[in-house]
C-alpha positions in Angstrom: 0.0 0.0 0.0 1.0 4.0 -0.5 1.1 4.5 3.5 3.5 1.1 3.6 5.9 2.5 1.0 5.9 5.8 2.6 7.0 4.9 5.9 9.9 2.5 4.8 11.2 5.0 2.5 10.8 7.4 5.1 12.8 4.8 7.6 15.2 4.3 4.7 16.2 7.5 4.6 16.6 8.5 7.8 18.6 5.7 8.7 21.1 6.3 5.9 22.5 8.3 8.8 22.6 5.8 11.6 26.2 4.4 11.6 25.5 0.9 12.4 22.2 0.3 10.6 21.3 -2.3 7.5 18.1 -2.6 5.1 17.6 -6.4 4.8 15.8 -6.6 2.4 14.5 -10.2 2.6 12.8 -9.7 6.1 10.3 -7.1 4.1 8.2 -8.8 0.8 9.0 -6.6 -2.3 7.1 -3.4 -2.4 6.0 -1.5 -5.8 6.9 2.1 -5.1 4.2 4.5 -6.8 6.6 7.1 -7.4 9.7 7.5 -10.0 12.7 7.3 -7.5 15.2 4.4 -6.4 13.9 3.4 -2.9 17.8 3.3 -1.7 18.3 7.1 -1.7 21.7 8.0 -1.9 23.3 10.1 0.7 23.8 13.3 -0.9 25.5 14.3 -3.1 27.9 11.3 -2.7 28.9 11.4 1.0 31.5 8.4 1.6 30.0 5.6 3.5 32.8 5.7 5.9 31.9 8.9 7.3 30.1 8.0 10.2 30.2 11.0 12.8 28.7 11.2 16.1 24.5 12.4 15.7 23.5 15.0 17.9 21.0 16.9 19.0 20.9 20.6 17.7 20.8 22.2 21.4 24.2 20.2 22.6 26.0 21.9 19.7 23.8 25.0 19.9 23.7 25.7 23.7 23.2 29.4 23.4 20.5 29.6 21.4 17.5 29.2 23.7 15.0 27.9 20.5 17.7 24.9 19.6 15.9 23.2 23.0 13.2 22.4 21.6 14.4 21.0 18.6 13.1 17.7 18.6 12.6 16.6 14.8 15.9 17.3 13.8 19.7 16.6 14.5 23.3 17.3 13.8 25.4 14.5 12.0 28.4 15.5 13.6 28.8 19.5 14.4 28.1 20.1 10.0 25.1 18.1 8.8 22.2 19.9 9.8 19.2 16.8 8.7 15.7 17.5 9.0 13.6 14.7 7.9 9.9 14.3 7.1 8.0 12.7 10.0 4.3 13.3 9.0 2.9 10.6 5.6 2.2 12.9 2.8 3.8 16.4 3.6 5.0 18.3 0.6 6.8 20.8 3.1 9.0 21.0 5.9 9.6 23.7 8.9 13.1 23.3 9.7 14.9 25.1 12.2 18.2 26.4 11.0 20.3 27.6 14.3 22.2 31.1 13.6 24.9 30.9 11.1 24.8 30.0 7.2 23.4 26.9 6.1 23.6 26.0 2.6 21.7 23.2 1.1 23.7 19.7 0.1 21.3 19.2 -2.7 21.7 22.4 -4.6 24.3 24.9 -2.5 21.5 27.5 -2.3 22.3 29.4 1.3 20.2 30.0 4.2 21.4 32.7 6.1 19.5 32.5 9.5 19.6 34.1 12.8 18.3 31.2 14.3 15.0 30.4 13.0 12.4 28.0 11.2 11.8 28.2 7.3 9.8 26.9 5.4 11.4 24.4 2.6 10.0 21.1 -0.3 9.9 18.2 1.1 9.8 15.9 -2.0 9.7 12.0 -1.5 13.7 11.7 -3.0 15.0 14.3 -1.6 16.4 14.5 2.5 16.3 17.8 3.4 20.3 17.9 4.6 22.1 21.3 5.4 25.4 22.4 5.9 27.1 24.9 8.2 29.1 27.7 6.9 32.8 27.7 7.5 33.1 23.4 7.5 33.8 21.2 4.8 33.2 17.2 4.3 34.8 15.0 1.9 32.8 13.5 -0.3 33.4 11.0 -3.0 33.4 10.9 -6.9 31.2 9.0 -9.2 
């Protein structure tokens, strides 16, 4: 069914940024996926699968900003990866809270200077909604 597909893309997805986690795919029966996209989304764009930092929440690396506590549907992949998923079946958009500095998005490189506030952004099926913080760089690998 749609809502089945949904959630273990959604699981999928999220968990491309648990270090120790596996899709086994014969536990699950094949699923047909109503939409045009690989169900194995690829950690963008082309993270090496070695890179497995610490996840944290936003207000441990954000302790000064009083509106990082309460933070709850988003963490830091190490002190960079900003990664605000898609909790709710069927949302086409996504208030994320980006803590004060410049963000820029790892899908396209588009900015987000913020002062520490929530905006508004797509939240297509293929896409994880991934920012990074000004000023730090992560290797990533060539296809």
């Amino acid at each position: 069914s749609p809502s089945v597909s949904h959630f273990v893309l959604f699981l999928l997805s999220l968990f491309l940024f648990v270090p120790l986690s596996q899709s086994y795919s014969s536990l699950f029966p094949p699923l047909s996926y109503p939409w045009p996209v690989c169900p194995t989304i690829p950690l963008p764009p082309s993270l090496p699968p070695s890179l497995f930092p610490l996840t944290l929440s936003v207000s441990l690396r954000f302790p000064s900003d009083p509106s990082s506590r309460t933070v709850d549907r988003q963490f830091l992949w190490g002190g960079s990866l900003l990664v605000s998923p898609v909790l709710e079946q069927g949302a086409k958009e996504l208030a994320a809270y980006l803590p004060p500095d410049t963000w820029y998005s790892l899908h396209d490189g588009q900015p987000f200077p913020s002062k520490g506030q929530y905006l508004l952004m797509p939240a297509p099926l293929d896409t994880i909604n991934v920012h990074l913080r000004g000023g730090h760089i992560i290797p990533q690998q060539v296809r």
